[in-house]
N, C-alpha and C positions, 0 to 999 in steps of 0.2 A: 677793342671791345666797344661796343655800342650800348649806351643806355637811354631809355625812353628821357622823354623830356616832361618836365613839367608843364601839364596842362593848364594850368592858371595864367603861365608865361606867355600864352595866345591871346587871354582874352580883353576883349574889348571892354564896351559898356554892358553891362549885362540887360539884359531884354527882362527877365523873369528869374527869382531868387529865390528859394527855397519853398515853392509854393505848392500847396494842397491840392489834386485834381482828380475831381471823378470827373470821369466820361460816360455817358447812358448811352442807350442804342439810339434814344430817341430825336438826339442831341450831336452834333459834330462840333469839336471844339475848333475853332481854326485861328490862327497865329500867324500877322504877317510879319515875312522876313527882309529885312533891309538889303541883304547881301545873300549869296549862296556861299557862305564862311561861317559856318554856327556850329556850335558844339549844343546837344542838350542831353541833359541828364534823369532817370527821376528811379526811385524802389517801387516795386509794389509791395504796397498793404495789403490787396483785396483784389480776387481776378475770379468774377464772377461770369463773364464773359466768352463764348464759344473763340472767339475771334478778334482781336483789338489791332489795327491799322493806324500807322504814321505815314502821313502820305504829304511829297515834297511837290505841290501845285503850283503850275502857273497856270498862264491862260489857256494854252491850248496841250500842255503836256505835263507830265506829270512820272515822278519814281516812285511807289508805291513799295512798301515792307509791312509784311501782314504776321504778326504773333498767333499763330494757332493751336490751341487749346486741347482740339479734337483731335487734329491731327499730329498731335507735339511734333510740328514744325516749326522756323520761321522761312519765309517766302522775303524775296527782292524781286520787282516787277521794274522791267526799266523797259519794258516792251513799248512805251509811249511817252520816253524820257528825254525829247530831244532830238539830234543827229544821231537816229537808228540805220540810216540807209545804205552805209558803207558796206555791210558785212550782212550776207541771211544770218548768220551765225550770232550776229548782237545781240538782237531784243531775244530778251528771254525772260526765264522767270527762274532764277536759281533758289534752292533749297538747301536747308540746313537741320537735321535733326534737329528739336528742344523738345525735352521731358518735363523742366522745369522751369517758370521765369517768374526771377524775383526783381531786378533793375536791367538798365541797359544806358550806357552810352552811345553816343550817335553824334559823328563828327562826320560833317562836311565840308569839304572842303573845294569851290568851283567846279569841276568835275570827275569827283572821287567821294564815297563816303565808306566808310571805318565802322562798323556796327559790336559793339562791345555787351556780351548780355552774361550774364551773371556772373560778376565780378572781374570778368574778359575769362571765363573757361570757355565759353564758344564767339567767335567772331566770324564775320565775315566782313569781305572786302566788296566792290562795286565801283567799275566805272561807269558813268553816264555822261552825253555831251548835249548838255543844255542851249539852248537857241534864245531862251527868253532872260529877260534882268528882273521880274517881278515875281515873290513866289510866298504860296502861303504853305503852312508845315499845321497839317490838319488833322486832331487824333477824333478816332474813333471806335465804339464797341459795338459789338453783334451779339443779340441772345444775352444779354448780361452786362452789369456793370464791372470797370475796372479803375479801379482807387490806384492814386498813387501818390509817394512825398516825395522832399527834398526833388521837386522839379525845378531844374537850373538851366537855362536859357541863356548863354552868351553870346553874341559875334564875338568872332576868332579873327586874329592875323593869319596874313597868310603866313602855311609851311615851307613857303621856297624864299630862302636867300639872296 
């Protein structure tokens, strides 16, 4: 039988700890990352917001994942995430029902990331294959504010043995 691991057993120094964060339209908040090994965490308080996006940047590409309000979806954009060119079939934009969202976990891991949203009743998986070493993890809202706490920021060890 197989049991999850404890997630704290990953991490590193933590980047950001239990911190406060609105996001306005007007406003992008951007966060840069040391590694592509990060776990972050955070609840919503307050999702005033048509559209709220975390988007994993470097310089010339980028994996985008968009929370939509309107459309109670969540979106993975990996169409400009990297080595897209293997496959027509790669870049895409997969989709995932959400009705409601209150938190989300979001584990990356070099290239793979784990998307965990309320409380892990929906998740989704995502490979991407990154070319760059520098990347920023940039949130953002549309048409609306979205508040949130207990936002936790770690690099992670790696999951391979």
């Amino acid at each position: 039988m197989q049991t999850p691991i404890d997630l704290s057993s990953l991490y590193k120094e933590p980047t950001l700890v239990d911190e406060h964060l609105t996001v306005v339209p007007t406003k992008t908040k951007q966060m840069n990352l040391n590694e592509l090994q990060v776990l972050v965490q955070a609840k919503v308080e307050e999702n005033q917001a048509s559209l709220f996006t975390l988007t994993l940047n470097g310089e010339k590409e980028r994996l985008h994942i968009e929370f939509d309000r309107v459309k109670q979806e969540v979106r993975v954009d990996r169409t400009d995430s990297g080595n897209v060119a293997f496959s027509e079939h790669f870049p895409s934009i997969d989709r995932m029902p959400l009705s409601f969202f209150k938190d989300f976990t979001l584990i990356v891991d070099q290239s793979s990331i784990e998307l965990f949203i309320n409380d892990g009743s929906s998740v989704m998986t995502e490979l991407f294959y990154p070319l760059e070493q520098t990347y920023t993890l940039e949130w953002k809202a549309m048409d609306g504010e979205i508040t949130f706490s207990n936002v936790t920021i770690n690099e992670i060890k790696s999951t391979w043995k």
